[in-house]
C-alpha positions in Angstrom: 33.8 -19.7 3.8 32.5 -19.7 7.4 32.2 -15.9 9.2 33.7 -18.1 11.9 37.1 -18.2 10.6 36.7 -14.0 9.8 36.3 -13.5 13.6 39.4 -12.0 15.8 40.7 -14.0 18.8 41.3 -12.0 21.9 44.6 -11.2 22.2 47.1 -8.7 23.7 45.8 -6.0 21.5 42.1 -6.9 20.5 39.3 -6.2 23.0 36.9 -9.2 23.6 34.3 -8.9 21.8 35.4 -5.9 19.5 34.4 -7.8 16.6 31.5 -10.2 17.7 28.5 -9.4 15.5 26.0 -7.4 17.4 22.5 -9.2 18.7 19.5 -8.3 16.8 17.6 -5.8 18.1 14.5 -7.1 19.8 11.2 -6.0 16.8 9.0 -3.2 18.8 5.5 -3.6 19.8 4.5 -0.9 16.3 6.6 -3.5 14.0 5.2 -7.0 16.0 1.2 -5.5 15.9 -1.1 -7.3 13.6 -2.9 -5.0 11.2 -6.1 -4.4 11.6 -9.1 -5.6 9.3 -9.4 -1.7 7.7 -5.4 -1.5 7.2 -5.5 -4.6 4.8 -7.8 -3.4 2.7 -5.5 -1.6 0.6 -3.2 -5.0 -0.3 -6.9 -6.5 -1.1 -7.9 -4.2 -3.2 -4.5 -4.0 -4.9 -5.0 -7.8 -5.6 -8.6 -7.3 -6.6 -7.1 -5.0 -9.1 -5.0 -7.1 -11.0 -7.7 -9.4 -12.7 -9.2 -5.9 -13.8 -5.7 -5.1 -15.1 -5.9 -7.8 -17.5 -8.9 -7.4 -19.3 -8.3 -3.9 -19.9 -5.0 -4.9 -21.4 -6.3 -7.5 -23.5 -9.2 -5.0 -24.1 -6.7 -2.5 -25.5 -7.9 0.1 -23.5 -4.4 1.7 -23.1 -5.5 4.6 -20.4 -7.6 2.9 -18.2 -4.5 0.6 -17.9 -2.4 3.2 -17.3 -4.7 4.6 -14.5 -5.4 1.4 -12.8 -1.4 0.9 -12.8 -1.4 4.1 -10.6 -4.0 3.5 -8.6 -2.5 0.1 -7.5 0.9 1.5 -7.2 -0.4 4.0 -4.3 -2.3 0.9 -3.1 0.8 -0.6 -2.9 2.5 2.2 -1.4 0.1 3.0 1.0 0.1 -1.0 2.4 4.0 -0.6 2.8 3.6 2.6 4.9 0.6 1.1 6.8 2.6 -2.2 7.6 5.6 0.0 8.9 3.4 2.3 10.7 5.2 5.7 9.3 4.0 8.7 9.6 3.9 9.5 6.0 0.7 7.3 5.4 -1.2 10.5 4.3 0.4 10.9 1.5 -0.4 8.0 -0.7 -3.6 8.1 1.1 -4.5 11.5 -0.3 -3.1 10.2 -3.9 -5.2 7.3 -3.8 -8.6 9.6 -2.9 -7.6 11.6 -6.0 -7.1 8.7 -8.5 -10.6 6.9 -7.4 -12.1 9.9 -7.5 -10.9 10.4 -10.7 -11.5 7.4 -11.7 -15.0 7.5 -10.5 -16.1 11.1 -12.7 -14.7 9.3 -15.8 -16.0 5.9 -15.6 -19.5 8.2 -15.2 -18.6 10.9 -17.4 -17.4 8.5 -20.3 -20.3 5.6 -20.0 -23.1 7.1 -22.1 -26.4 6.2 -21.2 -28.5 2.8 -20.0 -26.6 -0.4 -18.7 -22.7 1.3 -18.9 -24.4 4.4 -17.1 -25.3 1.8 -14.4 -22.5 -0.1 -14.5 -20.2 3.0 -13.6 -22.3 4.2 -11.0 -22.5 1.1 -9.1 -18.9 0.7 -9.2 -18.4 4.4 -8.1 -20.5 3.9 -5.2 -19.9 0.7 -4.3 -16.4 0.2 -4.6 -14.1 3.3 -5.9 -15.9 6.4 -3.7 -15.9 3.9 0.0 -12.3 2.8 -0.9 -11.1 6.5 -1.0 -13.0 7.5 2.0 -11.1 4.5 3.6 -7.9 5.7 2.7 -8.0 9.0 3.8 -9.6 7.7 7.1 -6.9 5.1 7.7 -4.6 8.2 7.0 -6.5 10.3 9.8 -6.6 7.3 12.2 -2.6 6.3 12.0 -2.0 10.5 12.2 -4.5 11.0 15.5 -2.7 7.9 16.9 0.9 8.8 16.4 0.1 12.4 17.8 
């Protein structure tokens, strides 16, 4: 059925235009902005994570799983509030610091000694320790600018 057909005539007792659907409203400049290089990284490293999902599933190792899961849902969440510039960015942004620093001590703490040991502290310093430190910038930079 065509919305058409639901729309009142004028007559003696309707207004015009009483029931006309409204026009959109016109997107602001905060929704129309392109993200920046820095506020994508999040939904990259959310991808990145997925792969990394899957061998510890088929790997059976049940709590990194579980950790990684959380770690990309603040990712996750943290992209969504990035991409609609809210003010609560801090937030996940704080959760995600948390997690990959977490993350980071037991990878290290857990790896014994030699090429594991290695392993976990190139990835801590590399990728999970600069990725949190991102995070909690991109949560001081969208703060400082809202201000």
């Amino acid at each position: 059925m065509s919305t058409a057909v639901l729309a009142v005539r004028p007559g003696p007792t309707a207004r015009p235009g009483a029931f006309a659907p409204a026009a959109p409203a016109p997107l602001t400049r905060a929704l129309t902005r392109r993200l920046t290089r820095a506020e994508r990284v999040p939904a990259l490293a959310a991808l990145a994570l997925l792969p990394w999902l899957a061998v510890l599933a088929v790997c059976h190792e049940t709590a990194w799983v579980v950790l990684d899961l959380f770690e990309l849902a603040a990712l996750l969440w943290l992209d969504a509030l990035l991409r609609r510039r809210s003010p609560a960015v801090h937030l996940p942004a704080a959760a995600i610091a948390l997690l990959l620093a977490g993350d980071a001590l037991a990878d290290i703490g857990t790896a014994g000694s030699g090429l594991p040991l290695l392993a976990a502290l190139v990835m801590a310093l590399g990728v999970e320790l600069p990725l949190a430190v991102l995070c909690l910038a991109l949560a001081r930079g969208t703060r400082s600018a809202q201000s």
